[in-house]
C-alpha atoms as one frame of an Amber mdcrd trajectory, in Angstrom:
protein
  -1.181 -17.837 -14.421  -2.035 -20.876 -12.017   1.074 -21.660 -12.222   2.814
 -17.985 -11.661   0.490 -17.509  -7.960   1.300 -21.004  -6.760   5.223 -19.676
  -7.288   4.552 -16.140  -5.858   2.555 -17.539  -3.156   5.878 -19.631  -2.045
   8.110 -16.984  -2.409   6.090 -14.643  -0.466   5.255 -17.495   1.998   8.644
 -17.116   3.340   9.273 -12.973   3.170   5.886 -12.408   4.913   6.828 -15.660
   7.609   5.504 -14.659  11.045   9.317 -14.028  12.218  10.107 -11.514   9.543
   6.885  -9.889  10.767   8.481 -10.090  14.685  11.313  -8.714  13.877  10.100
  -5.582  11.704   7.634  -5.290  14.628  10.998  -5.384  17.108  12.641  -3.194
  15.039  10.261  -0.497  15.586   9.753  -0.794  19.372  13.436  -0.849  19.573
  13.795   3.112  17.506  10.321   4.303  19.848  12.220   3.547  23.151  15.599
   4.261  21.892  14.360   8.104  20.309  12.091   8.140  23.419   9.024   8.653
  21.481  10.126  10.465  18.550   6.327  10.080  17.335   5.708  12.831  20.361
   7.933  15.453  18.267   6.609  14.150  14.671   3.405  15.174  15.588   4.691
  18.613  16.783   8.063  19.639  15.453   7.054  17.906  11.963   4.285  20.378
  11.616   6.441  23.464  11.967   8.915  22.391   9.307   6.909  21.260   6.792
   4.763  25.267   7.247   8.147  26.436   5.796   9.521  27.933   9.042  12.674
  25.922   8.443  12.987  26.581   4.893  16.111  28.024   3.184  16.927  28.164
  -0.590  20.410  28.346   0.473  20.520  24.994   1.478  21.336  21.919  -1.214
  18.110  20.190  -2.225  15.754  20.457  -4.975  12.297  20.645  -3.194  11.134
  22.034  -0.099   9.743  20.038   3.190   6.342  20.175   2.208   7.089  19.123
  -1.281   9.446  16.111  -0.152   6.578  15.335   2.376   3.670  15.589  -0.090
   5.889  13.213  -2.666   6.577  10.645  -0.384   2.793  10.723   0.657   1.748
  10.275  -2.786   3.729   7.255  -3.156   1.808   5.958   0.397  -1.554   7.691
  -0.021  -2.227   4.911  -2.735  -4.546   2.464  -3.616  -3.165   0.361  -0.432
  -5.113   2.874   1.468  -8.079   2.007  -0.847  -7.731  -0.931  -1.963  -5.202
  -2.560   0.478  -6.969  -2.214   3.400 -10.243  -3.968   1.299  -7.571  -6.329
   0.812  -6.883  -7.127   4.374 -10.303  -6.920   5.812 -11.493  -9.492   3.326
  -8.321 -12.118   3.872  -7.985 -11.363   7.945 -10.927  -9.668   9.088 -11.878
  -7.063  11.332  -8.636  -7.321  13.653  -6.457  -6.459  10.887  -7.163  -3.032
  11.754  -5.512  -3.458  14.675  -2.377  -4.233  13.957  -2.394  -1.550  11.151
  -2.760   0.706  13.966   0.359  -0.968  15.823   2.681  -0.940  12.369   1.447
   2.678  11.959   2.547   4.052  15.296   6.147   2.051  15.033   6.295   2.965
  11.529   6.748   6.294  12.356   9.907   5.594  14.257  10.791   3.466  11.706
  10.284   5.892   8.717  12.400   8.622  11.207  15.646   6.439  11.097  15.635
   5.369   7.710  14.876   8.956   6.461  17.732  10.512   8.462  20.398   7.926
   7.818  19.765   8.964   3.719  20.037  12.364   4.610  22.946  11.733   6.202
  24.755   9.852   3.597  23.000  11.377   0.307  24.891  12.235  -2.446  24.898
  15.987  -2.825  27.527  16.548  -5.537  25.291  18.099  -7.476  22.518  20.239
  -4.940  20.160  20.903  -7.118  19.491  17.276  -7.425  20.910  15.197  -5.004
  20.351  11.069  -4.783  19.820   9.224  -1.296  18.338   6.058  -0.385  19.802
   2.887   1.542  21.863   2.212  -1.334  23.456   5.190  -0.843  23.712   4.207
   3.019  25.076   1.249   2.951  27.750   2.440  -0.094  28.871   5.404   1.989
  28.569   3.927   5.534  30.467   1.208   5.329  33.291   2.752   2.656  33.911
   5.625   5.610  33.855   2.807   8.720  36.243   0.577   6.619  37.344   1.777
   3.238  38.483  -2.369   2.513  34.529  -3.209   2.731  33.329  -0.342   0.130
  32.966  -3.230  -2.567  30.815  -5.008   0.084  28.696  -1.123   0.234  28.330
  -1.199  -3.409  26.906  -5.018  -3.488  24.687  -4.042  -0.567  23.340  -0.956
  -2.327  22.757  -3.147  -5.641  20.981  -5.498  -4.260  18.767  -3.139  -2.725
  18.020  -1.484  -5.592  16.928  -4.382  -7.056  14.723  -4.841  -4.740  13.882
  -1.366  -5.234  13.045  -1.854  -8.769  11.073  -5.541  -8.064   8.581  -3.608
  -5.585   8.031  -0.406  -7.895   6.933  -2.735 -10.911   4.406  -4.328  -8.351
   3.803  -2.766  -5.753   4.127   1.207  -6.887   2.957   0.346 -10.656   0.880
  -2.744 -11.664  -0.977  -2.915  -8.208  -1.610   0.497  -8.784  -2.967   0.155
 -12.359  -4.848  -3.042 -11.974  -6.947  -1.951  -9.380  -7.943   1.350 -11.172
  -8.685  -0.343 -14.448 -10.931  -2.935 -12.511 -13.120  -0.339 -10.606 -13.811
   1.839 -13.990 -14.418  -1.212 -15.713 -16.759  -2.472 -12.790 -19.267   0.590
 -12.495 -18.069   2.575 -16.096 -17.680  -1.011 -18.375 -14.967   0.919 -19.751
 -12.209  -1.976 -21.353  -9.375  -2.409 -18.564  -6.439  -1.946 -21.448  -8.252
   1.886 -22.240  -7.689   2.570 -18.753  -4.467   1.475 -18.968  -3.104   3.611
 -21.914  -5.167   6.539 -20.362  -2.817   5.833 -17.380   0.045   5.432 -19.144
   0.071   8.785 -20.926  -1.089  10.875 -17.100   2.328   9.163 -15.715   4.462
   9.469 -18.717   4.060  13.349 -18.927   4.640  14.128 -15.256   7.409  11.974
 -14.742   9.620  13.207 -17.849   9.675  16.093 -15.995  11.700  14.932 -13.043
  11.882  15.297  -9.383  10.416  18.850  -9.415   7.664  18.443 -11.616   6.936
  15.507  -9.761   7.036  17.320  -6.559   5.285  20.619  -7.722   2.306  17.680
  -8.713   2.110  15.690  -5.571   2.090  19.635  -3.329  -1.567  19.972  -5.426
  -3.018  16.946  -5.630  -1.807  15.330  -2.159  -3.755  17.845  -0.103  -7.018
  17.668  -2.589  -7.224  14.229  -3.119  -6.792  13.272   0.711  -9.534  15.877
   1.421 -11.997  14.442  -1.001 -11.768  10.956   0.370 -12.134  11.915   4.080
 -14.650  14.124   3.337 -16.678  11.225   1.599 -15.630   8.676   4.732 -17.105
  11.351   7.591 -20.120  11.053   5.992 -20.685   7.393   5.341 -19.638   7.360
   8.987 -22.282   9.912   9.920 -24.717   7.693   8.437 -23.314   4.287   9.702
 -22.958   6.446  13.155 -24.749   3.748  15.469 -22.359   0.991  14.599 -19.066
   2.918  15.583 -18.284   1.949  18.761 -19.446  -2.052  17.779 -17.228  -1.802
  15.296 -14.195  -0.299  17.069 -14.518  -2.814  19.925 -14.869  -5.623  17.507
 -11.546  -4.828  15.661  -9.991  -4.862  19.418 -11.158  -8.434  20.118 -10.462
 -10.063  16.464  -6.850  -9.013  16.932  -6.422 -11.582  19.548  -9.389 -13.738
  18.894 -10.528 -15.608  15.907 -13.282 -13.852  13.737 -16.540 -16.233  13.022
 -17.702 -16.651   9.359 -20.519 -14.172   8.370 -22.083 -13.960   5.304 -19.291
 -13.137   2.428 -16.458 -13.494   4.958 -15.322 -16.962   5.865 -13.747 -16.500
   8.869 -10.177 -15.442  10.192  -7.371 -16.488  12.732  -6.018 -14.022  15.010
  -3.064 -14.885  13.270  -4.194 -14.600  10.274  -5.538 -10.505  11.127  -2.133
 -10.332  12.520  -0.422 -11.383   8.746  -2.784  -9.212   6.728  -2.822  -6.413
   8.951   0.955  -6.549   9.055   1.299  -7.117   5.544  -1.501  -3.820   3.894
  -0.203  -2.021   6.575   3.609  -1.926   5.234   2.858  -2.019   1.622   0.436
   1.600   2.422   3.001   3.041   4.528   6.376   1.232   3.205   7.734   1.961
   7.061  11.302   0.146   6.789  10.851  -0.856   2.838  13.267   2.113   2.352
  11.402   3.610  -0.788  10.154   7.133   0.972  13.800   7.795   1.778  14.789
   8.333  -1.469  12.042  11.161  -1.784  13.154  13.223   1.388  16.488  13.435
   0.200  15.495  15.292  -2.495  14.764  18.096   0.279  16.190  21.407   0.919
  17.945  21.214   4.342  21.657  21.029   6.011  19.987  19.257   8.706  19.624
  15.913   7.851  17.250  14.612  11.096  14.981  17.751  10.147  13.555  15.756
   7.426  13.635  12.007   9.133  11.136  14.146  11.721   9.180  14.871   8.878
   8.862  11.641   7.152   7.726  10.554  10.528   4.445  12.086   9.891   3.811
   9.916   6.792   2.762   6.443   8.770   0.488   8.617  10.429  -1.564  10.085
   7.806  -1.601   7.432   5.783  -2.227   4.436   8.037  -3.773   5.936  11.016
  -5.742   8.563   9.603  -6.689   7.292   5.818  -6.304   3.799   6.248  -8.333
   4.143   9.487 -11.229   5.745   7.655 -11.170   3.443   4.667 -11.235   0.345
   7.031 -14.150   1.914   9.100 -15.962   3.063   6.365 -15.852  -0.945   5.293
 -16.904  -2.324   8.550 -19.534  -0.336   9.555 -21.105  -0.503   6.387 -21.149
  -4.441   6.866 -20.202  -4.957   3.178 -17.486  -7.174   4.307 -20.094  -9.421
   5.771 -22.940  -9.011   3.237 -25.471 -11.397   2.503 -25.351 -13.537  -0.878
 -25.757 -11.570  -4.555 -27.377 -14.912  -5.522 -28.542 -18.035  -4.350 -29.459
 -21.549  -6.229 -32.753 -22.748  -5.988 -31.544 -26.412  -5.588 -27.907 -26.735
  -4.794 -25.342 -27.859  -7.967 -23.720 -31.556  -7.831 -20.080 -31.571  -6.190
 -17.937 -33.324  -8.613 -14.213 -34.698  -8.659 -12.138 -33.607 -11.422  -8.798
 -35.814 -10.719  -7.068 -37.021  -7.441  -8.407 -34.435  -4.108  -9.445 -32.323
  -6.734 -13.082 -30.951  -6.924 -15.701 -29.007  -8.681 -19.206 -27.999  -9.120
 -21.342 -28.559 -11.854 -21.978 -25.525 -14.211 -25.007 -23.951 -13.845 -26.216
 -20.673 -14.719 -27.226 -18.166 -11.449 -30.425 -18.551  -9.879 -33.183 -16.134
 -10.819 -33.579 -14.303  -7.422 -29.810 -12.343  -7.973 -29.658  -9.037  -6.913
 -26.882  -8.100  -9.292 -26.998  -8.291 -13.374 -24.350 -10.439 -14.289 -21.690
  -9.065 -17.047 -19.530 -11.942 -19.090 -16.087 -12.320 -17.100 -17.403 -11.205
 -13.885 -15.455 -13.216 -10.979 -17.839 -14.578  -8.180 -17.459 -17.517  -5.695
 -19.036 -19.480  -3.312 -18.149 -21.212   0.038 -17.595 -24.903   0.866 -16.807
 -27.192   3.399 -13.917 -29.585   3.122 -10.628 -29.908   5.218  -9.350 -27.695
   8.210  -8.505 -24.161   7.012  -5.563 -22.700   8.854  -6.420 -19.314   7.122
  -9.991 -19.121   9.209  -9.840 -21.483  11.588 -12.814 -23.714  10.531 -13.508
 -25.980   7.348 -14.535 -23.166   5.137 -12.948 -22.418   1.863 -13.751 -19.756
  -1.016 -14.012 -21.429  -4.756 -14.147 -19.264  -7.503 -16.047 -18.884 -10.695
 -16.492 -16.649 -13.334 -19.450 -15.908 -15.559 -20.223 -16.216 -18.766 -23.165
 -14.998 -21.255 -24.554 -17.819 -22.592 -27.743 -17.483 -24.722 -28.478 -14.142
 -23.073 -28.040 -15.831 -20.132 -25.574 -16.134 -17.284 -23.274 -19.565 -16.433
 -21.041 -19.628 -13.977 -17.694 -21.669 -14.740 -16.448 -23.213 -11.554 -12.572
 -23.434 -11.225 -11.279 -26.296  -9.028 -10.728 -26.843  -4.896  -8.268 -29.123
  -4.011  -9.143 -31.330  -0.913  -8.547 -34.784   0.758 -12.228 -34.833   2.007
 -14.860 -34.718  -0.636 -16.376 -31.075   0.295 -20.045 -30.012   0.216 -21.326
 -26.813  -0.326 -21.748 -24.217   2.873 -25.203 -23.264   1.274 -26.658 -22.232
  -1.525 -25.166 -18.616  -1.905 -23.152 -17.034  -4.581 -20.914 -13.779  -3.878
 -19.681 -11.406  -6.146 -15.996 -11.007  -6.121 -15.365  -7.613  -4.931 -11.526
  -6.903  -4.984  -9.457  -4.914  -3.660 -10.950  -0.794  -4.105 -14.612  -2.454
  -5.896 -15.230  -3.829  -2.235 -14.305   0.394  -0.979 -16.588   1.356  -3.385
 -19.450  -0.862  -2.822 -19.130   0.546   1.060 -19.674   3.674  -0.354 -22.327
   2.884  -2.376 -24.213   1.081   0.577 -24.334   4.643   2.476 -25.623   6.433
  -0.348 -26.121   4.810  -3.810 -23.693   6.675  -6.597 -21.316   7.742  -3.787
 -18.988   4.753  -4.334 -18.956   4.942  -7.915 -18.148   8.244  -8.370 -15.839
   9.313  -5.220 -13.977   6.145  -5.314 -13.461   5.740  -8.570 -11.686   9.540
  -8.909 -10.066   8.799  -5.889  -8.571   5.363  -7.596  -7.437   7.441 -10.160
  -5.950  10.173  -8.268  -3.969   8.200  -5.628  -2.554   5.840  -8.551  -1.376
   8.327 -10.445  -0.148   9.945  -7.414   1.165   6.358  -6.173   2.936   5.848
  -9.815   4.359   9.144 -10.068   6.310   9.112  -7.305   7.095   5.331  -7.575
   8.716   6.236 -10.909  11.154   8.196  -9.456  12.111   5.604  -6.674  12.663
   3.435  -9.749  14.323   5.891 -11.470  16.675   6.223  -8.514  17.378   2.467
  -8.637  18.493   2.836 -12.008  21.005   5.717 -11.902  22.633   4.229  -9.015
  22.797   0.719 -11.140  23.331   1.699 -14.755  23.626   5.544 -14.471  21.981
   8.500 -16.024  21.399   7.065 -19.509  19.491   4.054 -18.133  16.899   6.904
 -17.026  14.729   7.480 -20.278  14.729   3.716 -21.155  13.274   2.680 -17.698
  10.635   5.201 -17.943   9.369   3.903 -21.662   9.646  -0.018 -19.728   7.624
   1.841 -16.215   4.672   3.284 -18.708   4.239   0.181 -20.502   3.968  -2.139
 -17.440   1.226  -0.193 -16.795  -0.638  -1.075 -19.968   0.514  -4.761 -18.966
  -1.037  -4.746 -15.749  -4.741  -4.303 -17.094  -4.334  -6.482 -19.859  -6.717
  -9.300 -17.862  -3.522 -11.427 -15.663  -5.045 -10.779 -12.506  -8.658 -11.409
 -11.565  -8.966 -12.319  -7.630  -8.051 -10.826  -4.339  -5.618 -13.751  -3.587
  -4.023 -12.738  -7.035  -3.831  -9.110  -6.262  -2.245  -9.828  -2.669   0.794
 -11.792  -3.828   1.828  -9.259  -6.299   1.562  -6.344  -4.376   3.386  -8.612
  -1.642   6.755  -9.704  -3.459   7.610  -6.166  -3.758   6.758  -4.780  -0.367
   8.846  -8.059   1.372  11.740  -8.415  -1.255  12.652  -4.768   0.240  11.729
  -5.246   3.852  14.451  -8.067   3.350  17.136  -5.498   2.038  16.553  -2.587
   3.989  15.651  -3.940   7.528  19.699  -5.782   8.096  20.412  -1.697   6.833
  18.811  -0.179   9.398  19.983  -2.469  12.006  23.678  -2.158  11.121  23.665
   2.117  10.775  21.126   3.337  12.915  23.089   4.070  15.981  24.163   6.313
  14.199  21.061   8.031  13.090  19.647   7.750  16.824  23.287   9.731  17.446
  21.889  12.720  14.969  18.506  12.746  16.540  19.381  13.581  20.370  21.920
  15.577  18.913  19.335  17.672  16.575  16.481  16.925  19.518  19.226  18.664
  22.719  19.742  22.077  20.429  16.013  22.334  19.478  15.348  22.540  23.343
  18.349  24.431  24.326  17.332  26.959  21.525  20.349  26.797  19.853  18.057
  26.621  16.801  14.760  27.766  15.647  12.795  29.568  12.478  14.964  32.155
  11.053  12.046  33.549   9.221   8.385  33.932   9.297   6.066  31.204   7.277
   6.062  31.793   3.398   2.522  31.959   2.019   0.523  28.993   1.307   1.478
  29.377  -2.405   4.764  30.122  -2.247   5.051  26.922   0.129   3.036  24.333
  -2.499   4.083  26.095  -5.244   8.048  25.902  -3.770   9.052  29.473  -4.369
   9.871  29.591  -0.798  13.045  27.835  -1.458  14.067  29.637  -4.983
């Protein structure tokens, strides 16, 4: 497994390089100024269409706007609103926040072009279910501008998809399943692998049911699920009140500044807040990965930048509203930052296993924990040795795990690697709190209980939300690939991968990040150059679509369907 991360970590070392970050942070600028603020009409036209005013069952599609909406949102509104943004706090620090806010406010320019060019190159031979994506962009697009370079469409689209197909094993499925199988097992000791056949079965009977069971889901437990969690975050917040505006100024300043080691967090880079931030950011909101796409064009409309409006509303409920309260809840709660679980009466001998490779001695946990210690739990501790680029001083995390020995618990150092022989920081130990467990503990920290049981249903409810959807984006992938009979074989291989995932590969934060990572950059890299060579002619659409909204040359042709008939989609049958 060492071996595996040190391989991921290289790979992703050059998809997540600071100037693939630039220019997905250029590319967003570049669609606000050139649709003039199309974030302006998201947040006002979006609304409108996705109440149904817009909605016509005569129109080829198989869901409505809401539906498309609420299915692409349960593919965002994930565990990298959870567990992601844990994720980045803990690796960058506070300013991460920051520039989750900045790839949230792009994004939704971002998600507006990518959304309209699939709409405007889906394949509607059959309406009632109708495939779009980039692949379908790039096949189309460039077989229309130059029928000689539709071979050069096709190997564009392919690649994508496997791209496509990379990020929803990660990213939309393992991820997913990992981190809900760790938090049960963390506060319920139930085995990860139960949770992962419980899992399993969930996902396999919604998605066997298609698009429109899959949509007809997400319109229920979207809403319910986002409610809950917000709901649980307004009042940690109430509680945490007096460090709001300490908090919000100090996520200003560590986006530009480097963050000081605290407690549990061992300091951060402004560059560093910038990565992570960057990095949770597009993996929760998938702005230019080209996944949510695939969703909208599964909607019932003629007009194609209709929907792209609509999918502009996704980077701001899921980064700047959930991902916002998550990352607040964290802060002010200062479990980021805590104080030691443990601490060793006399400090453990440093010792050198091999060449700039180090150790501590075993030892079992001091008696003056605060936690009980279960066999396997991860933990580490914090040492001084070289310069750390990461955090900008000579701090570095080891890790350990424990182990019941005798009743008793021993903690089994792994190894640092270092030119200078390093010392330990001090004498404390720190629970390894990854990913949503670090949410949760927040939680609990405002009112004990709260974390266990709110986040842990809401784990379960935005995976299976997360993998639902994901599925289908898969799914897509495949058809376009192999065709229709790939379909039922991929979705035995998707359900099983989930079983995989909490089988006991991945067991740190560092772990976590660079498989949820590949994904989320392997499609960045595909579907960005996409973007860049069609959207003029999505911007085209929009000021076209944006000049007869004002002019009224179009508006709602009927009142609002019911709230039932809208979730329910009998609006549009």
């Amino acid at each position: 497994m060492d071996a595996l991360n040190q391989v991921l970590g290289t790979i992703n070392g050059i998809l997540w390089h600071n100037t693939v970050l630039y220019a997905l942070l250029a590319t967003g600028l570049l669609f606000t100024v050139w649709s003039r603020f199309s974030q302006i009409l998201a947040l006002s036209h979006g609304w409108r269409v996705i109440r149904g005013e817009y909605d016509d069952p005569a129109d080829p599609g198989a869901i409505n706007h809401f539906q498309a909406l609420s299915a692409a949102l349960s593919a965002t509104v994930g565990l990298g609103n959870i567990g992601g943004v844990a994720l980045a706090i803990a690796l960058g620090g506070p300013g991460a926040v920051f520039w989750m806010w900045v790839v949230g406010a792009v994004g939704m320019a971002i998600k507006l072009t990518e959304v309209t060019l699939s709409m405007l190159y889906r394949n509607t031979d059959d309406p009632d279910n109708p495939h779009g994506g980039p692949m379908w962009v790039a096949k189309k697009a460039l077989a229309r501008q130059n029928p000689k370079l539709a071979w050069l469409g096709s190997l564009i689209g392919g690649i994508f998809c496997i791209t496509l197909l990379v990020s929803t094993v990660t990213g939309g499925n393992m991820f997913q399943a990992w981190n809900v199988a760790e938090i049960t097992e963390t506060y319920f000791g139930v085995p990860s692998v139960f949770t992962g056949i419980v899992l399993a079965i969930v996902v396999g009977l919604v998605i066997i049911g298609g698009i429109k069971r899959i949509g007809a889901v997400a319109g229920r437990l979207v809403p319910v699920m986002m409610a809950l969690y917000i709901a649980g975050g307004l009042y940690v917040l109430a509680v945490n009140m007096e460090a709001i505006p300490a908090t919000l100024a100090l996520i200003v300043t560590s986006a530009f500044m480097p963050t000081e080691a605290s407690g549990a967090f061992i300091g951060g880079t402004a560059a560093y807040a910038f990565l992570f931030g960057m990095k949770r950011a597009l993996f929760s909101n998938e702005a230019g990965q080209g996944s949510s796409p695939i969703a909208h064009s599964a909607a019932k409309t003629d007009e194609p930048v209709r929907e792209g409006i609509v999918a502009g509303l996704e980077p701001f409920i899921d980064t700047l509203i959930v991902c916002t309260f998550t990352a607040m809840v964290i802060l002010t709660s200062g479990v980021w930052n805590r104080g030691p679980d443990a601490t060793y009466v006399t400090l453990p001998e440093v010792q050198s296993v091999g060449e700039s490779l180090w150790t501590i001695e075993t030892r079992k946990p001091p008696i003056n924990s605060k936690v009980e210690w279960i066999d396997g739990d991860a933990v580490y501790t914090i040492m001084r040795a070289h310069p750390n680029r990461e955090t900008g001083n000579e701090l570095h995390r080891l890790d350990g795990v424990v182990h019941i020995v005798g009743g008793q618990p021993v903690v089994e150092w792994g190894n640092l690697a270092s030119q200078v022989e390093p010392e330990l920081s001090g004498p404390g130990i720190y629970a390894t709190y990854v990913g949503a467990t670090l949410t949760a503990k927040a939680f609990d920290s405002a009112q004990p209980g709260l974390g266990k049981w709110l986040v842990t249903v809401a784990a379960w409810l935005f995976a299976v939300s997360t993998m639902i959807s994901w599925s289908y984006y898969g799914e897509q992938g495949m058809v376009y690939l192999a065709g229709d009979k790939s379909v039922l074989p991929y979705k035995i291989v998707y359900c099983a991968l989930i079983i995989v995932a909490t089988m006991g590969f991945i067991n740190t934060d560092a772990e976590l990040d660079n498989l949820s990572s590949l994904g989320t950059g392997v499609m960045l890299l595909a579907n960005v150059p996409i973007m860049w060579l069609f959207g003029r002619q999505a911007m085209l659409a929009y000021h076209n679509y944006v000049e007869r909204l004002k002019t009224g040359r179009m508006g709602p042709d009927h009142p609002r369907p019911s709230i039932e008939d809208l979730v329910s989609g009998r609006d549009v049958r």
